[in-house]
MARBAVO-721748 format. One line per field, with one value per residue (C-alpha): x, y, z. Coordinates in Angstrom, 1 decimal, decimal comma. Each point is the difference from the previous one (the first is absolute). Example, Ala and Ser with C-alpha at 12.3 -4.5 7.8 and 13.67 -1.06 7.14 Angstrom:
X [12,3;1,4];
Y [-4,5;3,4];
Z [7,8;-0,7];
END
This chain:
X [-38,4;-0,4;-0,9;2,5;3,0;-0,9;0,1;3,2;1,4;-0,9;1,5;3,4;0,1;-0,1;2,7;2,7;2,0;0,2;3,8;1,5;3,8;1,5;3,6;2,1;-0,8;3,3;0,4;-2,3;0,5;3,1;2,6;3,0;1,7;-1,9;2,5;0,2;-1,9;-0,1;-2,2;-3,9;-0,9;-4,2;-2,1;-3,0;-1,8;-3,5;-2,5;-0,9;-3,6;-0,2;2,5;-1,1;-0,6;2,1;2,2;2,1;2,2;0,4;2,9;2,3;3,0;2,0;2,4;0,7;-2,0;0,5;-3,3;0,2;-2,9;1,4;3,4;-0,1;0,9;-2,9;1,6;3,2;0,5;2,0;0,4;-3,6;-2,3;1,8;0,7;-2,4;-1,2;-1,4;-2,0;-1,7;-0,1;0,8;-0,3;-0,8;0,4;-2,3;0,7;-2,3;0,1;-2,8;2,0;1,9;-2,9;-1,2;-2,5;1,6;2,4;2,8;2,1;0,4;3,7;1,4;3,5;0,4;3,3;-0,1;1,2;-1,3;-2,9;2,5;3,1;1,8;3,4;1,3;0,8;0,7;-3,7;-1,8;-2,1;0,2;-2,2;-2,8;-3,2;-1,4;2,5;-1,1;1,0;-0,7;-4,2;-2,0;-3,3;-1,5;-3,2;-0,7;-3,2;-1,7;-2,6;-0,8;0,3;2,3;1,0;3,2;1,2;2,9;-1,4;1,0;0,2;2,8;3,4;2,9;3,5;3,7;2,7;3,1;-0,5;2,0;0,6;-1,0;0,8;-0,6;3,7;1,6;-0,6;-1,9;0,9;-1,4;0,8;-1,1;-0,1;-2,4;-2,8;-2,8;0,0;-3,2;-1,2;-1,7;-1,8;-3,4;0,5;2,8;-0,1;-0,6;-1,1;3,0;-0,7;-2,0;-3,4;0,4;-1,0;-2,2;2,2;-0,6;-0,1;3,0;-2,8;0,2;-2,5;-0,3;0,2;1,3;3,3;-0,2;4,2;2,2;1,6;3,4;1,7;3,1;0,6;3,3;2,3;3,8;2,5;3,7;2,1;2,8;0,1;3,5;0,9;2,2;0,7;-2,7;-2,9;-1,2;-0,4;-2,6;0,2;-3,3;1,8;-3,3;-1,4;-2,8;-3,0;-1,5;1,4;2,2;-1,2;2,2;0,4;1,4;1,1;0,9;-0,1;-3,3;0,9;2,4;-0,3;0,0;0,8;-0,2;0,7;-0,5;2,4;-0,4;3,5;3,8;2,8;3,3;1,0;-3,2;-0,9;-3,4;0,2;-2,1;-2,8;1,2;2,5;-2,7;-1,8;-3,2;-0,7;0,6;-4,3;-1,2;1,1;-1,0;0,7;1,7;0,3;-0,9;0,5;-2,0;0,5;-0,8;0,4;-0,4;-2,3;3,0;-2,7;1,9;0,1;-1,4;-1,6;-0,9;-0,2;-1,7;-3,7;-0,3;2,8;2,2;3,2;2,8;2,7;2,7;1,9;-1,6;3,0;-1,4;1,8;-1,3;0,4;-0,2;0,6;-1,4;0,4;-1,6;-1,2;-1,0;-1,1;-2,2;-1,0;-4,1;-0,6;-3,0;-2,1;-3,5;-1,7;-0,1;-0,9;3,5;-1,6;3,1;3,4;2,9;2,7;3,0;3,8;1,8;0,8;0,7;-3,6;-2,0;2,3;-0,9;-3,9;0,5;0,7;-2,2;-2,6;1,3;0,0;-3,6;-1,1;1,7;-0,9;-4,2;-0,3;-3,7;1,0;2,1;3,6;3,1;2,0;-0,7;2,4;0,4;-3,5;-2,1;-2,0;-2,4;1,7;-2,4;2,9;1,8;-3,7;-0,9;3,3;-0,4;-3,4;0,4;2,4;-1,9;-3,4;2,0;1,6;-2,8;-4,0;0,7;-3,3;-1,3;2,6;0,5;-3,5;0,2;2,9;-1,6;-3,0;2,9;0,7;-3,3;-0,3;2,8;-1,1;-0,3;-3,6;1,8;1,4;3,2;1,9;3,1;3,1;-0,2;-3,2;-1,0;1,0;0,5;-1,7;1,8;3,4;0,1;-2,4;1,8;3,2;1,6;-3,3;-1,2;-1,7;3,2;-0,9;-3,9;-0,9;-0,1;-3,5;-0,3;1,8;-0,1;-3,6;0,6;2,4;-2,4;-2,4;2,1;0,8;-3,3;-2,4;-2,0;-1,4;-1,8;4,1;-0,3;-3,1;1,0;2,9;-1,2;-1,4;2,8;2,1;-1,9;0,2;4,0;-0,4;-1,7;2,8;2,9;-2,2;0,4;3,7;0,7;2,1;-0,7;1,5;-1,8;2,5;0,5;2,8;-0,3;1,2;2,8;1,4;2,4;1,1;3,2;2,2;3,5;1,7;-3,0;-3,4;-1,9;1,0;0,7;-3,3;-1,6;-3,0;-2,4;0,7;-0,7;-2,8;-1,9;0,8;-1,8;-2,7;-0,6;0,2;-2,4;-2,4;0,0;-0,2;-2,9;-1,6;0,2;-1,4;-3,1;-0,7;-0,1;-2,3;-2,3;0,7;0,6;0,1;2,3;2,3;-0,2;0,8;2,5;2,1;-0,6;1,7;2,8;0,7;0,2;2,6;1,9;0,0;1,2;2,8;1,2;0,0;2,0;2,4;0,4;2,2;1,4;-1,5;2,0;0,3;-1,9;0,6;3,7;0,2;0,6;-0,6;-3,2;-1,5;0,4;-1,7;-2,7;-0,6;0,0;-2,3;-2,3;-0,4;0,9;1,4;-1,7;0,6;2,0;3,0;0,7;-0,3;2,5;2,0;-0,6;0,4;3,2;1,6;-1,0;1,7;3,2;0,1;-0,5;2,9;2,0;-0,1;0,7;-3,9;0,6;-3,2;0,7;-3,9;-1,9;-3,0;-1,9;2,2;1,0;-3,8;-0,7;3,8;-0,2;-3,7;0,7;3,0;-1,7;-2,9;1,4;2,5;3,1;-1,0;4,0;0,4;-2,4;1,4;3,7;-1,6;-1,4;3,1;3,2;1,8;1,2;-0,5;-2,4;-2,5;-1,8;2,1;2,6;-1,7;0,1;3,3;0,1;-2,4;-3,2;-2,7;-2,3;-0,5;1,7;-1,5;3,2;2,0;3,3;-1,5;0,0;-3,1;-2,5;0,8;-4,1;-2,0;-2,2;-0,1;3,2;-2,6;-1,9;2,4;-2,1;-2,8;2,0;1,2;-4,0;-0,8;3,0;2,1;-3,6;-1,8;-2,9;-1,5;-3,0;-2,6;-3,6;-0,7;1,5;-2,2;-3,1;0,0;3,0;1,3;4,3;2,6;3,2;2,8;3,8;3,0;3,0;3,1;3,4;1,2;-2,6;-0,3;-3,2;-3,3;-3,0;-3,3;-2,9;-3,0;-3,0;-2,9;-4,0;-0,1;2,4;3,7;2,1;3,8;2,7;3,0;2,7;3,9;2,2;0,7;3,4;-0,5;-4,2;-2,3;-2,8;-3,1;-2,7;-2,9;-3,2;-3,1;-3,4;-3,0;-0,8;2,7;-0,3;3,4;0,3];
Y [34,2;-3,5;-0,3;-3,4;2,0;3,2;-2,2;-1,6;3,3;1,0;-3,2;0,7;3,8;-0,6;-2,4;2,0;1,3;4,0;0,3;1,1;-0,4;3,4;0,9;3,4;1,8;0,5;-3,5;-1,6;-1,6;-0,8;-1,7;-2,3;3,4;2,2;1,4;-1,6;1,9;0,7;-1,9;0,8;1,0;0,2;1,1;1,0;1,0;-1,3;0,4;-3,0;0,9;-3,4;-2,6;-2,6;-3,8;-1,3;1,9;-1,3;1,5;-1,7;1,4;-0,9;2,4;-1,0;-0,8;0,3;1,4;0,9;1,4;2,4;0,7;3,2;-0,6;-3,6;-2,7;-2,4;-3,7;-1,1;-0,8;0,6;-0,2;0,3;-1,2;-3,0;0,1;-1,4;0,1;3,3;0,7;-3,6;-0,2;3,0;-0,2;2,0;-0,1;-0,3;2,2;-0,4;3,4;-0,4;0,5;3,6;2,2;1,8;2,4;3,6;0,9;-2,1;-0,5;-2,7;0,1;-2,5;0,0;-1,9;-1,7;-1,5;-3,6;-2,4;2,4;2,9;-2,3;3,2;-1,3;-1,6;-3,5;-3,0;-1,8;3,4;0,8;3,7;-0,7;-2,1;0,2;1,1;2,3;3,9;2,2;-0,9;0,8;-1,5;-1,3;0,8;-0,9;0,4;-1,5;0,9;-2,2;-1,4;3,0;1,6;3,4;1,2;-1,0;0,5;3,0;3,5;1,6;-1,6;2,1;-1,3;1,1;-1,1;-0,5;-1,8;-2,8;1,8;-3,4;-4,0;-2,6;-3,7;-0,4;3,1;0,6;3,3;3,8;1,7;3,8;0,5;4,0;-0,5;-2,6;2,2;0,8;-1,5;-0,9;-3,1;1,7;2,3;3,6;0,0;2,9;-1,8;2,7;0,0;-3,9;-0,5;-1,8;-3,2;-1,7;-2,9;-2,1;-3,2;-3,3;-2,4;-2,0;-3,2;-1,2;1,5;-2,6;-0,7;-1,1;-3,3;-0,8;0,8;3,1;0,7;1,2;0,9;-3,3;0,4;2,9;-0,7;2,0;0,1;-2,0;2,1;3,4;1,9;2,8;0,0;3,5;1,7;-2,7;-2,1;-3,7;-2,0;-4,1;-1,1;-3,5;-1,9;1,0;1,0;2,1;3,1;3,2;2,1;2,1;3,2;2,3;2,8;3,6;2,6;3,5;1,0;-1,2;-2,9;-3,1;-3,5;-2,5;-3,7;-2,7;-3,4;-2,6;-3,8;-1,6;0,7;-0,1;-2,5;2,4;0,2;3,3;0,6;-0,6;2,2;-1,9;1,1;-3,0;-2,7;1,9;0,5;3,8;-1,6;-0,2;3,4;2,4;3,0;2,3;-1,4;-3,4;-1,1;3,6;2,1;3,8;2,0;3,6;1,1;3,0;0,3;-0,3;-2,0;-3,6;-1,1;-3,7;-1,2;-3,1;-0,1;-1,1;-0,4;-2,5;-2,7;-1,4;-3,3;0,6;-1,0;3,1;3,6;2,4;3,6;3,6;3,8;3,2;2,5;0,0;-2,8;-3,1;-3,2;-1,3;-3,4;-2,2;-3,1;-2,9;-0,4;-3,4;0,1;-2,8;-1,3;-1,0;-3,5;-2,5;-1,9;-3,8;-2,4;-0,4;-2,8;-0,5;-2,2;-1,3;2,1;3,2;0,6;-0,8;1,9;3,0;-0,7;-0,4;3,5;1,2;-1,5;1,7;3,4;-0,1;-1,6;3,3;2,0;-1,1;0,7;3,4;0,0;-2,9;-2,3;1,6;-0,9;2,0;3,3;2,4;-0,3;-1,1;-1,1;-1,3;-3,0;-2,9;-2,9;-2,8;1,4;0,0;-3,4;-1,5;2,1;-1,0;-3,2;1,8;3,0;-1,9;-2,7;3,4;2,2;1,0;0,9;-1,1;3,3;2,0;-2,3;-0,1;3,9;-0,6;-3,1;2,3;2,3;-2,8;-0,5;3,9;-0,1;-3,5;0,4;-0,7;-3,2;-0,8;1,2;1,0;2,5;-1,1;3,0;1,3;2,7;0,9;3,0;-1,2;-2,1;-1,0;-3,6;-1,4;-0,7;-0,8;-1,0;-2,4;-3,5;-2,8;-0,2;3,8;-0,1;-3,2;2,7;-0,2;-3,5;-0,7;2,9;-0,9;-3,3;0,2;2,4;-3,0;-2,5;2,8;1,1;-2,2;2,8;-1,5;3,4;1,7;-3,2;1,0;3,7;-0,7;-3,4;2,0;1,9;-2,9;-1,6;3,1;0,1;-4,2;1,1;2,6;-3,2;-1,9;3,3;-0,1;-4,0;-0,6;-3,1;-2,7;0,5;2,3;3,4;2,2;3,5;1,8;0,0;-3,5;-0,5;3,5;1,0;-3,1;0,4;1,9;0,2;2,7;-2,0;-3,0;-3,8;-1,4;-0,5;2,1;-1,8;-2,8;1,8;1,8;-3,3;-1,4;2,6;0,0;-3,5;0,5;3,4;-2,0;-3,3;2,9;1,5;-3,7;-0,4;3,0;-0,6;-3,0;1,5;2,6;-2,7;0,3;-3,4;0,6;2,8;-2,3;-2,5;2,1;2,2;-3,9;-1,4;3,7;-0,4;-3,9;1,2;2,9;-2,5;-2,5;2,4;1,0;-3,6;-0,1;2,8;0,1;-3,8;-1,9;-2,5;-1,0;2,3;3,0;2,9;3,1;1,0;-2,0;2,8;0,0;2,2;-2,2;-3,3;1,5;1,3;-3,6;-1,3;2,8;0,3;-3,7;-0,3;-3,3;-2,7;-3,2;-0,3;-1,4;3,4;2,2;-2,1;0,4;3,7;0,7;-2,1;2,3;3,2;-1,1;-1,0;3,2;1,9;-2,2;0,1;4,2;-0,2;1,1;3,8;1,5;-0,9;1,2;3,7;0,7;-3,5;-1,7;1,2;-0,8;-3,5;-1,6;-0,3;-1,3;-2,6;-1,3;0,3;-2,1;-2,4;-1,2;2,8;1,6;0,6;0,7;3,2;1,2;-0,2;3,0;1,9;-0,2;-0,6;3,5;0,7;1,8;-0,2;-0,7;1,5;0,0;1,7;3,4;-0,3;0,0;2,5;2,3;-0,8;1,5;-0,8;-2,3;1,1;-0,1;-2,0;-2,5;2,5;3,2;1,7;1,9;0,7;-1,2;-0,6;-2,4;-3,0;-2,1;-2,4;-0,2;-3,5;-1,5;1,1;-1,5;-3,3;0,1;-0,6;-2,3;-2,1;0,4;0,5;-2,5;2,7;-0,7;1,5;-1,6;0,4;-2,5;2,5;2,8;-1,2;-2,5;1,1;-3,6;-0,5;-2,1;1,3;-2,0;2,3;-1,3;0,0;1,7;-1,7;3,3;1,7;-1,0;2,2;0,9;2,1;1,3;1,9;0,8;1,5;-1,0;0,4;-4,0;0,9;0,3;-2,6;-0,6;-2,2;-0,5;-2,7;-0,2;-2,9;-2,3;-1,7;0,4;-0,7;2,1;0,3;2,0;1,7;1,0;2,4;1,1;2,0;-1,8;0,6;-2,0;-3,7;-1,7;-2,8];
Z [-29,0;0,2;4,2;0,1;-1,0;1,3;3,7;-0,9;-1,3;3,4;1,8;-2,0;0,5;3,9;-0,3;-1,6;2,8;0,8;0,0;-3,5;-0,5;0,1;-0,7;-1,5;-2,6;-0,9;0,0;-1,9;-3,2;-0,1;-2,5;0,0;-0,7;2,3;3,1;3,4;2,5;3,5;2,2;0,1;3,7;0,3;3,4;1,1;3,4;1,0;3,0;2,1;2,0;2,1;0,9;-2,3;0,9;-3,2;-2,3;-2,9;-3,0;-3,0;-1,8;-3,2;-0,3;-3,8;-0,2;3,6;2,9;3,4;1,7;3,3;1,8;2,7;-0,6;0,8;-2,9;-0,3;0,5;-0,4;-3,4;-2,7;-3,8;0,3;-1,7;-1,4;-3,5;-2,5;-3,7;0,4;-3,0;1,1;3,7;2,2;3,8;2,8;3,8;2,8;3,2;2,9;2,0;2,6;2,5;-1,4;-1,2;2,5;0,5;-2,2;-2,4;-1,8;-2,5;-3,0;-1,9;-2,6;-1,8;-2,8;-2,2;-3,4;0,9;-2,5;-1,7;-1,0;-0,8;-2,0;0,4;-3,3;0,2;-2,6;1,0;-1,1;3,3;-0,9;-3,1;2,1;-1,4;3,4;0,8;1,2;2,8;3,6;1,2;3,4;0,2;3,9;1,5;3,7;1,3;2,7;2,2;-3,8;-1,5;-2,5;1,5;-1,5;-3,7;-1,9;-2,5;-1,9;3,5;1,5;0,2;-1,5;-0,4;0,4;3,1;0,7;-2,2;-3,4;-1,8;0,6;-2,3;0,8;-1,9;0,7;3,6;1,5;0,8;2,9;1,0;3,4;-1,0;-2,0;2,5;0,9;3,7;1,8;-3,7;1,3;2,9;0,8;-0,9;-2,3;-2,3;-3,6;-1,5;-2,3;-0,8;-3,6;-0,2;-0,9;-3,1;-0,8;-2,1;-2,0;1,8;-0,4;-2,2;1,9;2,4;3,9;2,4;3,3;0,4;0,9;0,4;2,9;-0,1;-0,1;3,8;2,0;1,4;1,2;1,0;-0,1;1,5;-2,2;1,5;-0,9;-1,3;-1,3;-2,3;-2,6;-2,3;2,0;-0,6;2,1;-0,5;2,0;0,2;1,0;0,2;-2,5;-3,1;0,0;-1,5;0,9;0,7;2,4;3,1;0,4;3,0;-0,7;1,4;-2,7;-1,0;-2,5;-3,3;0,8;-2,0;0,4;-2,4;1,0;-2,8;0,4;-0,4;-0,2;-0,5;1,2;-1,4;0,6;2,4;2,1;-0,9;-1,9;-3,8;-2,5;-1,6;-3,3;0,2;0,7;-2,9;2,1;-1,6;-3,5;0,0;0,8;-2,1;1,4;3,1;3,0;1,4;3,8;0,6;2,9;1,1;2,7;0,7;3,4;1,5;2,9;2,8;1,9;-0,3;-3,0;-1,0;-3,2;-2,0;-3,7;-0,4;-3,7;-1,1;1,7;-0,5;0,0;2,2;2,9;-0,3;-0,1;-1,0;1,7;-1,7;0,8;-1,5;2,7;3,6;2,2;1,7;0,0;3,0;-1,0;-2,5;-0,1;-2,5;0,0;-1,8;-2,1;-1,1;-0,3;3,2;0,2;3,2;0,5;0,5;-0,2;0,7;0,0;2,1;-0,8;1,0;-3,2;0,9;-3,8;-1,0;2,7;-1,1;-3,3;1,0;1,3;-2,8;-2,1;2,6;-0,4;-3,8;0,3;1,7;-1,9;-2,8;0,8;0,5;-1,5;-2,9;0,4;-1,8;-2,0;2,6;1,7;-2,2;-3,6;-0,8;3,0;-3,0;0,8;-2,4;0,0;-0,4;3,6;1,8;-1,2;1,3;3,5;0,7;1,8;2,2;0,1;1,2;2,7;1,7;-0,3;0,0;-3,4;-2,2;-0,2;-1,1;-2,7;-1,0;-0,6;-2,3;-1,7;-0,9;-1,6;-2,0;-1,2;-0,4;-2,6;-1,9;-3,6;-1,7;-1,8;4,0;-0,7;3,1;1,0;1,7;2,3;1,7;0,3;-3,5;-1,6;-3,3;-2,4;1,8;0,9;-2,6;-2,4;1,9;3,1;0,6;-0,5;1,7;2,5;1,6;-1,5;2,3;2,7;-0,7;0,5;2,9;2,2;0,6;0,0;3,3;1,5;0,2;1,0;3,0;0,4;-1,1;-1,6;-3,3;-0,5;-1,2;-2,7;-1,3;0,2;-2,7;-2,6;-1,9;-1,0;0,1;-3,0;-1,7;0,1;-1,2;-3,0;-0,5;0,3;-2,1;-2,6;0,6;-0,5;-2,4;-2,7;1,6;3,5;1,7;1,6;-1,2;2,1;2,6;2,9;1,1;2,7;0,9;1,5;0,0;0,8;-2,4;-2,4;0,6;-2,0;1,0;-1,4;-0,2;-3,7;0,1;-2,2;2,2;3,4;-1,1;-1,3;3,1;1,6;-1,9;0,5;4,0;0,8;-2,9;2,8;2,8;-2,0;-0,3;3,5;1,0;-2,6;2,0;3,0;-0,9;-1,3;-4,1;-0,4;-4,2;0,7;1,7;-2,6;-2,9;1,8;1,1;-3,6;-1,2;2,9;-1,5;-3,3;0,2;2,3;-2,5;-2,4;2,3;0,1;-3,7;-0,6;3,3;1,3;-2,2;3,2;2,9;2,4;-2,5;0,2;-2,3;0,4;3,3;1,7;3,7;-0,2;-2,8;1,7;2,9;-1,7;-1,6;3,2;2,1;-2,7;-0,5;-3,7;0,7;-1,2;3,1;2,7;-1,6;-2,1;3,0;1,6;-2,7;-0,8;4,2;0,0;-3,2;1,8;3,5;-2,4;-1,1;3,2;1,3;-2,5;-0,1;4,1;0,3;-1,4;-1,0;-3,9;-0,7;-0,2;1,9;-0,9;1,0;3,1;0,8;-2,1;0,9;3,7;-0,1;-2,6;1,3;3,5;-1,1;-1,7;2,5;0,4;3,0;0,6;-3,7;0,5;3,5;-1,5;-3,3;3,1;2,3;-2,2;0,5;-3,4;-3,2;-1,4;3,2;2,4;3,0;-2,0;-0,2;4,1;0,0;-2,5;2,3;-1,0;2,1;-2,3;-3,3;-2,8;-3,6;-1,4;1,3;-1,1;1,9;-2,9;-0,1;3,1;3,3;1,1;-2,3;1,1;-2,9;1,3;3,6;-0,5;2,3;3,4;-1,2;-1,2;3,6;1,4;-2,8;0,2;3,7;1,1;-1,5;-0,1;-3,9;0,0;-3,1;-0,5;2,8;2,8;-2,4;0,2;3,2;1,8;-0,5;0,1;-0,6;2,1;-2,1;0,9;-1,5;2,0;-1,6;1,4;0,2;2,1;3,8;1,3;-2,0;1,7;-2,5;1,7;-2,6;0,9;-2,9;0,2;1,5;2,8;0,8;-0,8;1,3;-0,9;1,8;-0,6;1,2;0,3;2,7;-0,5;-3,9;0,0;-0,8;3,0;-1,9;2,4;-1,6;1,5;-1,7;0,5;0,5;-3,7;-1,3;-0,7;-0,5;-2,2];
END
């Protein structure tokens, strides 16, 4: 043998890790057909002669994991790890344990769900057929003072307990008759337990996990709780996402069923999600639906570990005798560092911030989601409109870096990319796409830099952005244009809205191209830049050609299109913006500022008439109180934002939430551009709405904190600005 590769045989051999992934027998290689089993429970005992100076466990439990070392859970996470492309990227967790081993005997135990990796529920986007999909197995390392003692392996015990069902759509079944007593401690008898098997790999690569990890971050008591035809109805009062905490006192054998409801009814009481059509998606087993049978050892607690939920109302029945004690809301969303917050004079809009902030977080629980019932599916046109909001409220760069490596992970070879990710395999390609929901790419890393400053999340992600160029460039039609995908979704009265879709989508194109030049010249590709601006001017040209017969006409003039003229600079001087800006503040007049737009336009109308000189234009869309709008759903209830203007479908969805992140760009002034990124230089410029008396923005960024506050004095504003040492004004 050849002594070079014989040494880096060698080299490589000592790298692989010790741990193998192990899992059931009876559980292994499974189909979209194959029957929905009970939870795999795995332990193992081992000797500790010294206490050790360091001790760490790496450990990746699919699709879920919890990890007990002596009965006690290892952090507090949940939903862990986070989700990814799991035949790409798979991650595992770092524990550090110094401080629990000592000298003696104990006890390693893991339970794992299916979450994401073992999505067997049926459902119109096809997760149950994902190429990576298999029964739940753990990958365990513990290392000792540098040293690998204990492994994940063949002689590991496994078995089942009180986890009978989990279904990240469905909900989960737990029979407290049937959880092991002590099963997670030294000197439990497993001698009835099988030997684990080793299993194959999820097929992606093992790494750390690098994103925030899903928690508890709020426990909310029901702020009423009544019973009606022998069920019990909690009101938690918000909605919210995460799941229910029971106490309970019951004879063996007494079941629990909680469902979880998001909307009421006319009447107040809670209304079925059939009628807002929510189960119309998954189309197998139960919906939002969680059980618990008691072991009648007094009183009982219990919430679900593998699944989560959308809910205000939970709507509690049991079969059997027993009694509830209690029941609490545990709000679940990825951990993220809240860094800024507004205050202002309208009670309507902080109510409405609020729940644009509760949506926000319930809308991350791992990716950033649709909503956190039918589909918690991570669409790339709701996280590219959320993300301003996202990064001026929170710490939030990392967890969307996780998901924009998803992305990536599901790119096509020719740079196509899905509307949802993850993806199950083929859903979203070739539909319910386009540059409007693709430019997630684009401009998710773009506002992390202009947050940040971190040019390294740019050079992470160009690459792939030129890749899905080439793709447009594939898909351009003969006359310069762009005729694919979703436009201005959900406008009143119409899903798919009013908006011409070639002409949206060659907008689009033209803008994340100009984003993409801009970005090239910042990482020093000055020919990159020029050829990706001279590509930009050219599809904008064509775009003129085809949809600007008069200088303030734009598409159909709608509202959205004349707004995206404007935002996206398609104009070509100052005298047809004027124009154009003038037509789109007619027309928001003239309709008594309702919301006549989808999900663009609630974004692009506010900020074009905002800069261009209709400050009061673009309060009036936020504030007016009627239909179709978003004060409306306050008075209608709203909690949180709702995914139409009617209320017709789910009652938590993001993509109408630009509007907090309007409020510190435009009643803040706070406009962050490459300047403040790479120099922490700023221009504080608020505008002044007549109808708002009192504006106050905190914002926390790598330069230094920055606050605005402004109110009126007899009818003048009076603006007091402070900044970290780090920030140059200008």
């Amino acid at each position: 043998m050849d002594p070079l590769y014989a040494s880096t045989c060698r080299e490589m051999t000592a790298k692989f890790r010790q741990a193998r992934f192990i899992g059931r027998e009876c559980a292994t290689g499974i189909t979209w057909r194959s029957p929905v089993l009970p939870a795999p429970y795995f332990r193992k005992e081992f000797e500790i002669s010294s206490i050790p100076r360091s001790a760490q466990i790496r450990f990746c439990g699919l699709g879920y994991g919890e990890l007990y070392l002596d009965g006690e859970k290892l952090g507090d996470a949940v939903l862990s790890p986070v989700v990814s492309i799991y035949d790409r990227h798979t991650g595992f967790l770092r524990f550090d344990v110094t401080t629990k081993l000592t000298r003696g005997r104990h006890t390693l135990a893991a339970r794992l769900g299916n979450g994401w990796y073992n999505t067997h529920t049926a459902d119109v986007w096809h997760f149950d057929k994902a190429a990576w999909r298999d029964a739940p197995k753990m990958w365990l390392e513990l290392e000792v003072d540098g040293s690998v003692l204990l492994a994940s392996d063949e002689t590991w015990k496994a078995a089942s307990g009180g986890i009978q069902f989990d279904g990240l759509r469905n909900g989960e079944h737990f029979d407290a008759t049937k959880e092991p007593d002590g099963w997670m401690l030294n000197g439990f008898d497993d001698s009835g337990w099988e030997s684990a098997y080793l299993v194959a790999p999820p097929g992606g690569i093992l790494e750390e996990q690098t994103a925030p990890p899903c928690r508890v971050v709020r426990r909310i008591d029901a702020v009423s709780v009544t019973e009606h035809e022998g069920e019990i109805i909690a009101d938690f009062g918000e909605n919210l996402t995460g799941w229910c905490e029971i106490a309970v006192e019951a004879d063996p054998g007494t079941e629990f069923i909680i469902r979880y409801w998001e909307a009421a009814g006319p009447d107040g009481r809670p209304e079925s999600p059939e009628l807002n059509h929510l189960t119309d998606f998954v189309l197998s087993g139960e919906f939002q639906t969680d059980h618990y049978i008691a072991a009648g050892k007094g009183v009982e607690i219990w919430h679900p570990r593998f699944t989560y939920h959308g809910f205000r109302y939970a709507l509690i029945s049991r079969k059997g005798t027993g009694v509830l004690r209690k029941v609490t809301a545990e709000f679940i969303a990825s951990d993220m560092r809240r860094i800024g917050e507004y205050q202002c004079s309208s009670h309507d809009f902080m109510q409405l911030t609020a729940c644009a902030l509760r949506s926000y977080q319930g809308n991350f629980t791992g990716i950033p989601t649709d909503c956190p019932h039918r589909e918690k599916n991570g669409w790339t046109g709701d996280a590219q409109l959320a993300a301003a909001t996202g990064l001026f409220f929170f710490d939030a760069a990392a967890n969307y870096i996780h998901w924009l490596d998803m992305i990536c992970d599901t790119q096509r070879p020719n740079g196509q990319l899905a509307s949802i990710v993850p993806n199950g395999g083929s859903w979203g390609f070739n539909c319910a796409s386009g540059p409007l929901w693709d430019c997630a790419l684009v401009h998710i890393p773009y506002e992390i830099y202009l947050h940040t400053g971190d040019e390294t999340v740019l050079q992470r992600y160009y690459p792939n952005m030129l890749r899905y160029f080439e793709y447009l460039r594939s898909r351009t039609l003969h006359d310069g244009t762009i005729n694919f995908g979703l436009a201005d979704w959900c406008a009143p009265g119409n899903v798919g809205g009013n908006v011409d879709c070639r002409f949206a989508s060659t907008v689009y194109y033209s803008h994340i191209m100009e984003i993409a030049g801009r970005i090239a010249a910042l990482l020093n590709l000055p020919e990159d830049r020029r050829l990706l601006m001279e590509r930009a001017a050219e599809v904008k040209k064509a775009l003129r050609r085809v949809f600007h017969p008069a200088p303030e006409c734009w598409g159909g003039n709608t509202p959205t299109e004349l707004a995206l003229a404007l935002e996206f600079e398609m104009t070509e001087d100052e005298t047809e913006q004027k124009l154009a800006a003038a037509k789109l503040a007619q027309m928001c007049a003239a309709q008594n500022f309702t919301a006549q737009f989808g999900i663009i336009g609630a974004k692009y109308v506010p900020r074009a008439l905002a800069a261009h000189g209709y400050i009061d234009y673009a309060w009036n869309l936020f504030t007016q109180p009627e239909y179709p709008g978003w004060v409306q759903w306050l008075r209608r209830g709203a909690t949180t934002l709702w995914e139409t203007w009617e209320g017709s479908s789910s009652r938590n969805h993001i993509m109408f939430g630009d509007f907090p992140a309007f409020a510190f760009e435009y009643l803040g002034g706070i406009r962050l551009d490459e300047r403040f990124a790479a120099a922490g230089e700023l221009k504080i410029a608020p505008l002044y709405p007549a109808g708002l008396g009192r504006f106050a923005a905190s914002l926390q960024t790598p330069h230094g904190v920055i606050k605005v506050e402004w109110h009126r004095v007899q009818g003048i504003p009076e603006l007091k600005v402070e900044t970290g040492e780090g920030i140059t004004l200008l």
